[in-house]
Backbone as a ProteinNet text record, in pm:
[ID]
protein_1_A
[PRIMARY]
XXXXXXXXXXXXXXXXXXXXXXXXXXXXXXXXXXXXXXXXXXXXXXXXXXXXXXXXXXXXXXXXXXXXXXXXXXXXXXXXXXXXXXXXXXXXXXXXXXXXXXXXXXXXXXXXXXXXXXXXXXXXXXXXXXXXXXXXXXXXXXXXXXXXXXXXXXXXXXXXXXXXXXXXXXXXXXXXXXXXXXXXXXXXXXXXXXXXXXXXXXXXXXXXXXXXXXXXXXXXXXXXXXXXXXXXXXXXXXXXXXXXXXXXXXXXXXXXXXXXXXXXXXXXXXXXXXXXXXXXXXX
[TERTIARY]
12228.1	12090.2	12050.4	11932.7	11893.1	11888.7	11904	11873.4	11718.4	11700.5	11531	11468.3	11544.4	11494.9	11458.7	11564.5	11504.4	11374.9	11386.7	11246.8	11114.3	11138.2	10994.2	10982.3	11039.7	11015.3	10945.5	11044.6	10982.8	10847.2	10762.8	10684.7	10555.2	10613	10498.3	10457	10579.2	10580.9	10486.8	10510.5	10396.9	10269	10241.6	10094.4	10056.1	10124	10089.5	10011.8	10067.8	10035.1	9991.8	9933.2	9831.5	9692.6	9729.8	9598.2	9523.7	9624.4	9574.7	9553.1	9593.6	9533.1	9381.2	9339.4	9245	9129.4	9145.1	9074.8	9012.3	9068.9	9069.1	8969.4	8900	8766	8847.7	8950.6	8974.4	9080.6	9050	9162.6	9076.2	9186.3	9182.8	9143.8	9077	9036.4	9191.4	9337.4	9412.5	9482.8	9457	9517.6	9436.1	9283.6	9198	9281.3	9296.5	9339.4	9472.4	9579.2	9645.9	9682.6	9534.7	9580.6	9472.5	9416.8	9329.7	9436.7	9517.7	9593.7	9692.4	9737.1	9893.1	9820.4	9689.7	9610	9576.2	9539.4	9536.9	9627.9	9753	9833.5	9948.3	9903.3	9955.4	9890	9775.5	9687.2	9753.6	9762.4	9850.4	10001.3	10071.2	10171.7	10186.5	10048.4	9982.8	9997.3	9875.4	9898.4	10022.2	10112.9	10258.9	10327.2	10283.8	10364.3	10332.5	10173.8	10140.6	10164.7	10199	10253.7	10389.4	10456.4	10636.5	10667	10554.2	10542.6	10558.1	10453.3	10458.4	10550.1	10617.8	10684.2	10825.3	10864.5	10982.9	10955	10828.9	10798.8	10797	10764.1	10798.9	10607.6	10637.8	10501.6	10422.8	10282.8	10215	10193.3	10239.7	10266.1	10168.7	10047	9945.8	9843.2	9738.1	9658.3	9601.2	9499.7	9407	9493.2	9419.3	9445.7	9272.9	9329.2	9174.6	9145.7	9021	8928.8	9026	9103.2	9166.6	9109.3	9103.7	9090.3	9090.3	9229.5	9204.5	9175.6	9057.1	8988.4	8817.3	8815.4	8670.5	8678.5	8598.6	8562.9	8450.2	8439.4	8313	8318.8	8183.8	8238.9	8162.2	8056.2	7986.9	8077.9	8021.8	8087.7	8053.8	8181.4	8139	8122.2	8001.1	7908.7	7951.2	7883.5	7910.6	7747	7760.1	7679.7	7710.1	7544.5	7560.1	7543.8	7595	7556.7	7548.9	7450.7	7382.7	7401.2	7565.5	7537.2	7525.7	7620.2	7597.8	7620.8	7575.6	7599	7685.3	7757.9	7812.5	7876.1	7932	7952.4	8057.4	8190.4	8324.7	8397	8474.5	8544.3	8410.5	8544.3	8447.3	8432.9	8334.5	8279.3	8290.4	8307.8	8311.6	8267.9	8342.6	8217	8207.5	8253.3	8223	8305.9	8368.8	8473.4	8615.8	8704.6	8838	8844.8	8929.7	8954.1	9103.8	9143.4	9289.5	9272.2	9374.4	9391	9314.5	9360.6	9336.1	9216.6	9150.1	9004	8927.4	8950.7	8903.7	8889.9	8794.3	8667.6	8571.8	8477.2	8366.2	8313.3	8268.5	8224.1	8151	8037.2	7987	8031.7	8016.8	8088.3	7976.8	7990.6	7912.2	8016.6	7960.7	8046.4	7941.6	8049.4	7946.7	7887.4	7837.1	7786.7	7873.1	7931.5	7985.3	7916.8	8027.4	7989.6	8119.4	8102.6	8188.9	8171.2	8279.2	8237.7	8200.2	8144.7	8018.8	8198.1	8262.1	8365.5	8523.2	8595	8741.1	8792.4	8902.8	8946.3	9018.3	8960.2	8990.8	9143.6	9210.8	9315.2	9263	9179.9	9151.9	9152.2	9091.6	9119.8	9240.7	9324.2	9455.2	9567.8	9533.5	9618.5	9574.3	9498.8	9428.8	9474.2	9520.4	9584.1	9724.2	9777.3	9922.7	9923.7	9871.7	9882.9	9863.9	9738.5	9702.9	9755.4	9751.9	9805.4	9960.7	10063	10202.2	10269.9	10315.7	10385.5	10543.3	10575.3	10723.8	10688.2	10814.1	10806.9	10872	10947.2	11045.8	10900.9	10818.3	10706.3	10612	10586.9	10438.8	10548.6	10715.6	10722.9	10731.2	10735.7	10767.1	10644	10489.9	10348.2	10285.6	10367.4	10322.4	10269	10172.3	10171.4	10272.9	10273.9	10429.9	10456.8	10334.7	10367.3	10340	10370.9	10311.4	10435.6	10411	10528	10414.3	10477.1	10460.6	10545.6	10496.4	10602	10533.9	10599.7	10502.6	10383.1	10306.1	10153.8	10060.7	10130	10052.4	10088.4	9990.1	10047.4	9998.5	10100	10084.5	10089.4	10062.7	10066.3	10134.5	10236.8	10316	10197.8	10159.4	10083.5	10133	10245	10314.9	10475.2	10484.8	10560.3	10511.1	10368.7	10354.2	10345	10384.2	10332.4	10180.7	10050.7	9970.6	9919.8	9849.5	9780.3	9715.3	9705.4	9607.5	9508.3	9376.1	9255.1	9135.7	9150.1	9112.8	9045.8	8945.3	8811.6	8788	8951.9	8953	9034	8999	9058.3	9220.6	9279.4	9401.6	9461.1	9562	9623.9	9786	9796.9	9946.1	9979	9912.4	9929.7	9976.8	10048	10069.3	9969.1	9972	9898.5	9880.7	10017	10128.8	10107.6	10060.8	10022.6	9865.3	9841.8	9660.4	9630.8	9695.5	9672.5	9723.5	9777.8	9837.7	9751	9688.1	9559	9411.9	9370.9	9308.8	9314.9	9430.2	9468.9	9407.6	9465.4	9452.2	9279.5	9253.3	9115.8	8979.6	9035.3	8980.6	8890.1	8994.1	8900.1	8992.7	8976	8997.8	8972.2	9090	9059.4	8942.1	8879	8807.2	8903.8	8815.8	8852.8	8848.4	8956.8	8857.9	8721.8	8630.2	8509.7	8422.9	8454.7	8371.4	8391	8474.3	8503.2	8449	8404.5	8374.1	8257.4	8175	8052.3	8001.8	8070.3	8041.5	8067.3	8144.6	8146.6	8032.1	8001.4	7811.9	7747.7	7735	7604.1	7579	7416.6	7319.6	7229.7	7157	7099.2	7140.9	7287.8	7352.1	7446.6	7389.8	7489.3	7620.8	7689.4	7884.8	7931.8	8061.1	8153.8	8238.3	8286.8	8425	8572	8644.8	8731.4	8848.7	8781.4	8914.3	9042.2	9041.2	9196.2	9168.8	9299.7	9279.9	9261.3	9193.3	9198.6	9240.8	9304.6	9364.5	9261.1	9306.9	9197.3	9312.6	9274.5	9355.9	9417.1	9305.2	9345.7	9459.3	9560.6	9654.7	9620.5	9684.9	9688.1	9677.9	9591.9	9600.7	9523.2	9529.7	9443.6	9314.9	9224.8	9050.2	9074.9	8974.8	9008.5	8953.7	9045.5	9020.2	9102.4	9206.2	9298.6	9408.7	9394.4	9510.5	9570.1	9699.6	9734.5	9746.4	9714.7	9707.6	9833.8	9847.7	9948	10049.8	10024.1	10097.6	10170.5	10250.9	10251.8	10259.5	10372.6	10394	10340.9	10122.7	10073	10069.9	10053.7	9999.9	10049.3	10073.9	10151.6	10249.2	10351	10428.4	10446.3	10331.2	10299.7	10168.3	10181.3	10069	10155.5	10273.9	10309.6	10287.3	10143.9	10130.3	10156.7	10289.9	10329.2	10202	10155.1	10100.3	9953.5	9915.2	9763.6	9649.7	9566.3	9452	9409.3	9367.1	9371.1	9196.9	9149.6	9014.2	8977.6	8875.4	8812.9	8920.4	8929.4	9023.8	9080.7	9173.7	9215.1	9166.8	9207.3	9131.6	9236.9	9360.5	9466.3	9420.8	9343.9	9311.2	9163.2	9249.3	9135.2	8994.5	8937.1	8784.3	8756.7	8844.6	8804.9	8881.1	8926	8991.1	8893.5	8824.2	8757.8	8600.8	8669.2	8537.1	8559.6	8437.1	8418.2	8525.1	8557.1	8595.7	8795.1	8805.6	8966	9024.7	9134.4	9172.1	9331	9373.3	9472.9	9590.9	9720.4	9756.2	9912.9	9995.6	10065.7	10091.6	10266.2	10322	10282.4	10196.7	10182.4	10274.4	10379.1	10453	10466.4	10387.1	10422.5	10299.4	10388.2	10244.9	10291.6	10362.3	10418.2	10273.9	10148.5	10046.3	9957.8	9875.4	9781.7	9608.5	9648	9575.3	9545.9	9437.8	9419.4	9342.5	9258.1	9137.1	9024.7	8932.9	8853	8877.9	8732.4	8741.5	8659.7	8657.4	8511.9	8554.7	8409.6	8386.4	8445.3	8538.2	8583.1	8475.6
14672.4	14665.9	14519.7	14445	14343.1	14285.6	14229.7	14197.9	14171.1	14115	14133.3	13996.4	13896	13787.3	13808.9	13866.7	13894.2	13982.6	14054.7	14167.4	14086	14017.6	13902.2	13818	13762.2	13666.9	13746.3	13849.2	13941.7	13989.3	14009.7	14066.6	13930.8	13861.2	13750.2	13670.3	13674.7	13638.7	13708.6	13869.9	13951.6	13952.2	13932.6	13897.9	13765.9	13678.3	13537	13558.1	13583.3	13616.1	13731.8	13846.1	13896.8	13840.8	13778.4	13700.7	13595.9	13575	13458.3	13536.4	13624.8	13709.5	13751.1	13816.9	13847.1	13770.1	13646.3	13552.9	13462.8	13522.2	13410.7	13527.8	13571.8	13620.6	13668.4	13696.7	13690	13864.8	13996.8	14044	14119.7	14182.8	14275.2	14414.4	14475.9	14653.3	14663.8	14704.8	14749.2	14668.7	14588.7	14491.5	14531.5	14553.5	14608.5	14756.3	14845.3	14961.4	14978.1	14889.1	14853.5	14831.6	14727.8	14689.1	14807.2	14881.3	14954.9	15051.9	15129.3	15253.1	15236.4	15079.4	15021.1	15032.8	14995.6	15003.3	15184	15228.5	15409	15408.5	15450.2	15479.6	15438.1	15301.6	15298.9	15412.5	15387	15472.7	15616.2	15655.5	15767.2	15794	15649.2	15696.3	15603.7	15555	15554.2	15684.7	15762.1	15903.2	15978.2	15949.1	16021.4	16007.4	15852.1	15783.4	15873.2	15905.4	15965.7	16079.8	16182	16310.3	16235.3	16246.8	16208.1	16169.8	16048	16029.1	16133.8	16251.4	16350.7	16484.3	16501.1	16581.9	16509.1	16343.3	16341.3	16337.8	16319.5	16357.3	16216.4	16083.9	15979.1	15956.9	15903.8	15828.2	15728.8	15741.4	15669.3	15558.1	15453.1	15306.3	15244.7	15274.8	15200.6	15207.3	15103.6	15133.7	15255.3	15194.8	15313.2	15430.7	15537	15627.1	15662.5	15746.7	15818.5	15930.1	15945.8	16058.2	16203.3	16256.6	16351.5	16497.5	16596.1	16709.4	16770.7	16705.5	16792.4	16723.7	16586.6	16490.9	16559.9	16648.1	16730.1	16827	16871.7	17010.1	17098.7	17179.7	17241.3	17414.3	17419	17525.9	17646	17586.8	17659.5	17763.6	17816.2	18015.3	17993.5	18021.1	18045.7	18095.9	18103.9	18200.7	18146.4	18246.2	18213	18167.5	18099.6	18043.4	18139.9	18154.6	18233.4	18139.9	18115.7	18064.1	18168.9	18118.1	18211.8	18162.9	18205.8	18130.9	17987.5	17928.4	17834.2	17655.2	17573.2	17539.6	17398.7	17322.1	17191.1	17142.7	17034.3	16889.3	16883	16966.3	16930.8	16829.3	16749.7	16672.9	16501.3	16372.2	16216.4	16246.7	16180.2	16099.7	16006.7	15954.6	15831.2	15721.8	15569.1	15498	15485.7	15526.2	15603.7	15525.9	15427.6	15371.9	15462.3	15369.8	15403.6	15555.7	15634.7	15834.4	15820.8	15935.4	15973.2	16078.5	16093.1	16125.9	16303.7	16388.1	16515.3	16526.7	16430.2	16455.4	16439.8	16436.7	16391	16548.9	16570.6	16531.2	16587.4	16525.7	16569.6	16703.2	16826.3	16963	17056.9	17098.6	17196.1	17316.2	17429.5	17457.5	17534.8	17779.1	17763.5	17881.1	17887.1	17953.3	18058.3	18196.8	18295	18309.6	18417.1	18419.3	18485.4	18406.6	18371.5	18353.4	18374.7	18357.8	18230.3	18150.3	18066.4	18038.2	18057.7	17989.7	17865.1	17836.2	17721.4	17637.1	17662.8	17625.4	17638.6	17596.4	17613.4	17680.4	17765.6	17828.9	17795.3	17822.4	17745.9	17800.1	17743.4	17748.1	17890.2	17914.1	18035.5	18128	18176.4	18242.2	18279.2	18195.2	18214	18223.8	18213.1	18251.5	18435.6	18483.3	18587.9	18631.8	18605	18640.6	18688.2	18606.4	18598.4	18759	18708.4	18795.7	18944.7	18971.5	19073.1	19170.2	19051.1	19116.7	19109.4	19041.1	19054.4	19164.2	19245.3	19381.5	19301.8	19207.3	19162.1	19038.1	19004.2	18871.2	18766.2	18805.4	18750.6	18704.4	18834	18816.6	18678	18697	18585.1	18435	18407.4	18342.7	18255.3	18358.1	18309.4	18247.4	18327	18222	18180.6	18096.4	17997.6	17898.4	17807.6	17674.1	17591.5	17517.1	17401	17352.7	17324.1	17241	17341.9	17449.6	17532.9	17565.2	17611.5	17679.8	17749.5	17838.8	17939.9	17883.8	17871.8	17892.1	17982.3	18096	18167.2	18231.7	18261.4	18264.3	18118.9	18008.3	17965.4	17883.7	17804.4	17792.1	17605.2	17586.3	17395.2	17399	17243.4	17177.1	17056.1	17034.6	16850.2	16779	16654.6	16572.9	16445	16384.2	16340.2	16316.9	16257.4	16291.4	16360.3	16423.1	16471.6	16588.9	16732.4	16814.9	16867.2	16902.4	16925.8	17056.3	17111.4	17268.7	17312.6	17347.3	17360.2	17395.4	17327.3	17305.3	17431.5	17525.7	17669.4	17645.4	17549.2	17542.1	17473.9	17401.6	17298.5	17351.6	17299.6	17419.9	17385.1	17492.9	17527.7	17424.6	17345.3	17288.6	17260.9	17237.4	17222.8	17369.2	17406.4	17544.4	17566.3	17621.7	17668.2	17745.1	17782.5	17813.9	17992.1	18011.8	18153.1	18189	18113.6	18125.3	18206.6	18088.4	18129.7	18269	18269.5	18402.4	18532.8	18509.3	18601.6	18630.1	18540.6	18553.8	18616.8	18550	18606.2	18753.5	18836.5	18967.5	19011.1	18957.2	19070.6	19037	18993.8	18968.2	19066.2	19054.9	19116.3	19011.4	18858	18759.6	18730.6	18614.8	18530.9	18418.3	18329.6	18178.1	18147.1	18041.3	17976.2	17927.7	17943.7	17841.2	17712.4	17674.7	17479.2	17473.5	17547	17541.8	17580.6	17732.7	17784.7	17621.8	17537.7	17457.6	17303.2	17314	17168	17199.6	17326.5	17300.3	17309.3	17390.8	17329	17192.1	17130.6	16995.1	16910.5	16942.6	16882.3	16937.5	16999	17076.7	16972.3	16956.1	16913.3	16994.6	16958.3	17046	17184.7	17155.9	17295	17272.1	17390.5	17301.9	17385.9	17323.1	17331.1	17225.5	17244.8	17135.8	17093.6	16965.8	16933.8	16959.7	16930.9	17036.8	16901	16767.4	16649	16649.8	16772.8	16819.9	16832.7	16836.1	16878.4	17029	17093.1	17215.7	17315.2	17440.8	17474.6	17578	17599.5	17657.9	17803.3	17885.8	17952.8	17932.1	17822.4	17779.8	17697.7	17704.3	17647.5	17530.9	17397.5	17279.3	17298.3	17262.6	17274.9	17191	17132.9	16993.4	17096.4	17022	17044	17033.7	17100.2	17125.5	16914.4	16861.2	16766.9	16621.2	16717.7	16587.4	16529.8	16420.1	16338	16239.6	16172.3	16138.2	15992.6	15885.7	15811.5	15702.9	15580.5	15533.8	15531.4	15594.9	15650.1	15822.7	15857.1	15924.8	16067.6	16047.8	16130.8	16158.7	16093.8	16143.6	16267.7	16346.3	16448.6	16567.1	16524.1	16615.4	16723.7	16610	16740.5	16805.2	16849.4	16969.7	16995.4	17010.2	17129.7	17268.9	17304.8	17428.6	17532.5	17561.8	17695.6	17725.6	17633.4	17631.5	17580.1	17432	17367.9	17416.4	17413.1	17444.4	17340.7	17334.6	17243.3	17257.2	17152.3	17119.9	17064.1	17056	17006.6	16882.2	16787.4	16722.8	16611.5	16582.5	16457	16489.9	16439.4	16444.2	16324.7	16328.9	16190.1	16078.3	16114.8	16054.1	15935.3	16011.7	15981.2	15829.9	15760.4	15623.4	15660.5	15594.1	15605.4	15621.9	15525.9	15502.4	15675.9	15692.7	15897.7	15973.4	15958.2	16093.2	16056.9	16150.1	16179.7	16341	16408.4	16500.3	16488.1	16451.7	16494	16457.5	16451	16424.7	16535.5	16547.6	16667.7	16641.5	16698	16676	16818.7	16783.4	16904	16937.2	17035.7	17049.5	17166.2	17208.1	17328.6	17441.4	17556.5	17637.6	17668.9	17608.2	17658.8	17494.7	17418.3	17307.4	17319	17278.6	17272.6	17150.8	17081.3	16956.8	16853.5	16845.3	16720.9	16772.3	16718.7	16740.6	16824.3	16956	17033.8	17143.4	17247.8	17364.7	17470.9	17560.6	17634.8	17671.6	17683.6	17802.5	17956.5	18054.3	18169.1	18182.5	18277.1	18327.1	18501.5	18534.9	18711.7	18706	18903.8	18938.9	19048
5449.2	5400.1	5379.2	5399.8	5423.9	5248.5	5161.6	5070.9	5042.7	4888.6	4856.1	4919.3	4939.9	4997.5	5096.6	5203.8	5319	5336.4	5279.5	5272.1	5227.2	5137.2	5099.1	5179.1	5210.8	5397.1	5478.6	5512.3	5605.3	5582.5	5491.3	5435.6	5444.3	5396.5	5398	5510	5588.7	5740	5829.3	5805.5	5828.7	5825.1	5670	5648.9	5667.6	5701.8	5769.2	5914.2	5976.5	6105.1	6110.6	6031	6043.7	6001.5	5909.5	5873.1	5929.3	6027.2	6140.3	6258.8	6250.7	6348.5	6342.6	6201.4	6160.4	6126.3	6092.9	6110	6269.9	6350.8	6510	6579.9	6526.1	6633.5	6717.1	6753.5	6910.7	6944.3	6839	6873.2	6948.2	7027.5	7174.3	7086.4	7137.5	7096.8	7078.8	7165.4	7150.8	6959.7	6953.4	6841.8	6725	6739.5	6623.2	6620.9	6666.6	6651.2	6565.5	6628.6	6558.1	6429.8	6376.7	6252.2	6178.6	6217	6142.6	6132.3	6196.7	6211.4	6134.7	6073.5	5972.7	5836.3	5837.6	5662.1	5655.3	5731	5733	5667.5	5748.5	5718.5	5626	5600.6	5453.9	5297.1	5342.7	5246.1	5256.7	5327.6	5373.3	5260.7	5252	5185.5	5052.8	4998.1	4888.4	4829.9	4869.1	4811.6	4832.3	4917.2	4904.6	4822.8	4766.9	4648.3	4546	4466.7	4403.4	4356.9	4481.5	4495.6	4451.5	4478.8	4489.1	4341	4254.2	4122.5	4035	4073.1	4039.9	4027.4	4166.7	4206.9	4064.4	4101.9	3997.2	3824.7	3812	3686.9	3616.7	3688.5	3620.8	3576.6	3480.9	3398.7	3492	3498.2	3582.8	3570.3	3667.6	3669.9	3648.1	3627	3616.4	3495.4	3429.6	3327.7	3326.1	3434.2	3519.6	3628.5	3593.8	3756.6	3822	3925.6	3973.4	3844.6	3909.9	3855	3870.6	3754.3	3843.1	3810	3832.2	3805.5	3715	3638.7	3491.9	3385.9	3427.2	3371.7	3318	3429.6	3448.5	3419.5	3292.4	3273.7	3322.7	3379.8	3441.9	3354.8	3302.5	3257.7	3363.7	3479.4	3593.2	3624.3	3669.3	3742.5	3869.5	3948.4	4113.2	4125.2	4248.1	4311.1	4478	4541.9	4704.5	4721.3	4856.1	4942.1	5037.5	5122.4	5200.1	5358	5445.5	5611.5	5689.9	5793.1	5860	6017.2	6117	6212.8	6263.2	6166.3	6122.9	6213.8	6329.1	6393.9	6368.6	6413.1	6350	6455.3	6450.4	6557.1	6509.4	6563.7	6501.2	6522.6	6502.5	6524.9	6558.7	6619.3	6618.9	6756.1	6811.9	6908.7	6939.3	7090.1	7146.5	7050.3	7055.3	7023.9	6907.7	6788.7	6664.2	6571.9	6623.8	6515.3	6500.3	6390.5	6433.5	6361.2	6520.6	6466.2	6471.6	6413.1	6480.7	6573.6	6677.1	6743.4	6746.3	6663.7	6679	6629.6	6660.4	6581.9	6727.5	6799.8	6986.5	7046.2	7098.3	7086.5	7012.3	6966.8	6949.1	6986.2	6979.8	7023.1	6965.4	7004.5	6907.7	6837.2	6770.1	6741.7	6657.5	6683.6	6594.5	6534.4	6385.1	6301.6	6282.7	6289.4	6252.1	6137	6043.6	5940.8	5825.5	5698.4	5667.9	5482.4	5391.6	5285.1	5196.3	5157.1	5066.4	4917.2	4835.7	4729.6	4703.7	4560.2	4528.7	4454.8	4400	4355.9	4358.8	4409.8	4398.3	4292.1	4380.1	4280.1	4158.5	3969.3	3886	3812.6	3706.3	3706.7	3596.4	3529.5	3424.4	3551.4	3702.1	3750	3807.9	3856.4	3883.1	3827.4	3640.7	3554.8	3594.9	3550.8	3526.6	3643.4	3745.7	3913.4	3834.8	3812.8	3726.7	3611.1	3548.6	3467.2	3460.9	3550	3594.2	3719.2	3801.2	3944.3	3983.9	3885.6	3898.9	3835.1	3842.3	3771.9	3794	3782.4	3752.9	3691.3	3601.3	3555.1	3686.5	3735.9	3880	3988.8	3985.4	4075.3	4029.3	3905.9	3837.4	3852.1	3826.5	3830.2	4004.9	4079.9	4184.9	4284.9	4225.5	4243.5	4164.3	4040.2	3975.9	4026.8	3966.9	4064.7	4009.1	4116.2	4115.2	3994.5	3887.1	3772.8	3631	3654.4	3545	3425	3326	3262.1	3132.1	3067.3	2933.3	2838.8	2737.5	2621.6	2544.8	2468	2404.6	2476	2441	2463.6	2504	2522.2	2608.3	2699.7	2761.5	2931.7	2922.9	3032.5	3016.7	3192.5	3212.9	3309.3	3304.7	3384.1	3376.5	3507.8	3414.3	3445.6	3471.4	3588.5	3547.1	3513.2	3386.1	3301.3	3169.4	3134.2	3031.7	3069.9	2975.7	2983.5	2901.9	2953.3	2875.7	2916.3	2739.4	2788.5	2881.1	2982.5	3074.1	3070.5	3132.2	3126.6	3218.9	3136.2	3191.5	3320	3321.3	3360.3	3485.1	3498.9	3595.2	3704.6	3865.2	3974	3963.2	3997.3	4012.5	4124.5	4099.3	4227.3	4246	4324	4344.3	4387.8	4493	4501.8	4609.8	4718	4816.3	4911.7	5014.7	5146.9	5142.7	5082.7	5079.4	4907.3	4837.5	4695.6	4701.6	4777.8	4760.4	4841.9	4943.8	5032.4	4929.9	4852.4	4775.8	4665.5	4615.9	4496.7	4604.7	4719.3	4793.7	4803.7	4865.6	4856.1	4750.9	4669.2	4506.9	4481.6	4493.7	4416.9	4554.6	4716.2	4803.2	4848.4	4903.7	4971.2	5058.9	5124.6	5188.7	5204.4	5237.1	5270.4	5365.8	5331.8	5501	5631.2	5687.1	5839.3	5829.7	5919	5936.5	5958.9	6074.3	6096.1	5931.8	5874.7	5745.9	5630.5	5625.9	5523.1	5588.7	5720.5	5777.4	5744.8	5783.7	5748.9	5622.9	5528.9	5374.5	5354.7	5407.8	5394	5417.9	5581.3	5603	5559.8	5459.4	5437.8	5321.1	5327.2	5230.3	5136.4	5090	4996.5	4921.4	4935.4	4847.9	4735.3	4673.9	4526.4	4539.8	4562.6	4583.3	4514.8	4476.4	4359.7	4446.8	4455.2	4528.9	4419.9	4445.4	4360.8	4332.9	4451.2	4442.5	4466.6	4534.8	4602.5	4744.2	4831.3	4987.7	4941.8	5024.7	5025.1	5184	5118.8	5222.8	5333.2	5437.6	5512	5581.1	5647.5	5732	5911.8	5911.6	6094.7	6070.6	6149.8	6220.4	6300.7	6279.7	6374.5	6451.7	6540	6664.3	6741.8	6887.5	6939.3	6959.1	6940.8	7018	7177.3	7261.8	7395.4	7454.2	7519.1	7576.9	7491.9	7389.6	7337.1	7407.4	7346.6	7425.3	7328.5	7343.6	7202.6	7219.8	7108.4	7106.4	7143.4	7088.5	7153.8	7014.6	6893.8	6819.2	6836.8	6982.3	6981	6906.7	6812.1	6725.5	6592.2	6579.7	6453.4	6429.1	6555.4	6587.3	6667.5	6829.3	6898	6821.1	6759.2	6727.7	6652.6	6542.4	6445.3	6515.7	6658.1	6706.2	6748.2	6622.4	6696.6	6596.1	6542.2	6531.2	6368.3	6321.1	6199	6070.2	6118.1	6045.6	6016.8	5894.1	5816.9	5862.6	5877.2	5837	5703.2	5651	5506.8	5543.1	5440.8	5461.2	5333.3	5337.2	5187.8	5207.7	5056.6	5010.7	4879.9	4793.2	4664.8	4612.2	4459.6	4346.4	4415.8	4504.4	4564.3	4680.7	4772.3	4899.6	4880.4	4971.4	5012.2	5041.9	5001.4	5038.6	5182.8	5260.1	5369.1	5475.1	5394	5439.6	5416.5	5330.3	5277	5402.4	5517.1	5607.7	5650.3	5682.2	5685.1	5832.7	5940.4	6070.2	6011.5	5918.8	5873.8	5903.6	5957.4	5943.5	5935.4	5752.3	5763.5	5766.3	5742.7	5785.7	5738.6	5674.6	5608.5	5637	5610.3	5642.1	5500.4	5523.1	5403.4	5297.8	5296.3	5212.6	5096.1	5154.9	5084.7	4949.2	4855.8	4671.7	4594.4	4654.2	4609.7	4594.4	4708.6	4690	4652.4	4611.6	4558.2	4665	4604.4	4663	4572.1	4627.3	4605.7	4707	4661.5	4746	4687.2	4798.7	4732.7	4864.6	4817.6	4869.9	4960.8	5072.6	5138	5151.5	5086.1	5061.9	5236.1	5213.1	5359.9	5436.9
[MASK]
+++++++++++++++++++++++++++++++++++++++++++++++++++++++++++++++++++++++++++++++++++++++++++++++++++++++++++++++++++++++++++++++++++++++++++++++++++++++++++++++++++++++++++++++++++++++++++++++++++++++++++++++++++++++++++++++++++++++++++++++++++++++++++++++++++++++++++++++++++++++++++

């Protein structure tokens, strides 16, 4: 293993000559891509850091954090939105500034008619999933969300390294793919699509809550007709088999420069480790 000296050389050496890179007017499209696709994707495992913080339970390194979820109380009641046929421009376009790969191409795209909730599903409903719809204790413990526990009569969340009461009001996360389909069942819904959740995403003039989590959808990864993969081969190609979710939105986690409606990120359903949740659409 290289020692810490070497790694700080290395490191500054780096940003030396990127910065002289970045400064000389002069980089090639292939070289802009480049350095745009190394700051992505750092951001990328920014928020992995975050999750992983979480997942080991260590105290958050910093003064400040984001805006997180169970920062916001809403005490609103979801209701559905109704779409009617609903038409949308999936995925980037030529020309358009820097995409990743499975976001190619651009295509219309119309979604039939379709009902969604105004809010993600909150953690007072998915206790009430628990409680109601498990006839085993083996069962309620086994679709808990990732950070939950009981003592007594009441119920906490680890935030962190703290554990705190949980915040009825605020959506449920850290949830699984195979969690939510299971609260779906019992209640007599269903998840959205990538398409039902892209176009709540463009939609204007409607009052819907973002929930500050990825949220999960029911389509499977998969390329748009006319992909081809970048010269990062492996962002993408190889979780197009069928396994992987589309996830939709952003978390309080995710870079500014992520949170675009044509993102499409993507995770095996069984994972409740990052920061996520759902909402519903009537079946």
């Amino acid at each position: 293993m290289p020692t810490l000296d070497v790694l700080t050389d290395y490191a500054f050496d780096v940003m030396r000559r990127t910065t002289t890179l970045l400064q000389s007017g002069s980089m090639s499209e292939e070289q802009a891509y480049f350095v745009q696709l190394a700051l992505f994707h750092q951001d990328m495992h920014n928020e992995a850091f975050a999750y992983m913080w979480q997942f080991l339970g260590y105290p958050w390194p910093v003064e400040t954090g984001p805006d997180l979820p169970c920062d916001r109380k809403s005490a609103q009641q979801s209701g559905y939105i109704d779409f009617s046929h609903a038409r949308l421009q999936l995925g980037s376009a030529p020309h358009t500034g820097f995409m990743f790969d499975n976001e190619k191409w651009q295509h219309e795209i119309l979604a039939p008619s379709f009902s969604i909730a105004s809010h993600a599903v909150s953690n007072a409903e998915y206790l009430e999933f628990l409680l109601l719809g498990c006839s085993a204790t083996e069962e309620r413990a086994a679709l808990q969300p990732a950070y939950w526990r009981h003592v007594g009569d009441q119920w906490f969340e680890k935030f962190f390294d703290q554990w705190l009461e949980i915040d009825l009001d605020a959506p449920v996360r850290h949830i699984s793919a195979h969690k939510a389909e299971c609260y779906c069942s019992w209640r007599g819904l269903r998840l959205p699509t990538e398409h039902e959740l892209s176009v709540l995403l463009a939609s204007s003039g409607v009052a819907w809550t973002h929930p500050k989590l990825w949220e999960w959808t029911s389509s499977s990864f998969l390329p748009f007709e006319g992909f081809s993969p970048d010269p990062y081969h492996d962002y993408s190609a190889p979780w197009f088999d069928g396994k992987h979710r589309v996830l939709k939105g952003w978390s309080a986690f995710t870079a500014s420069d992520l949170r675009r409606a044509q993102y499409r990120n993507f995770y095996l359903p069984s994972r409740q480790d990052f920061f996520c949740g759902f909402r519903t659409c009537l079946t």
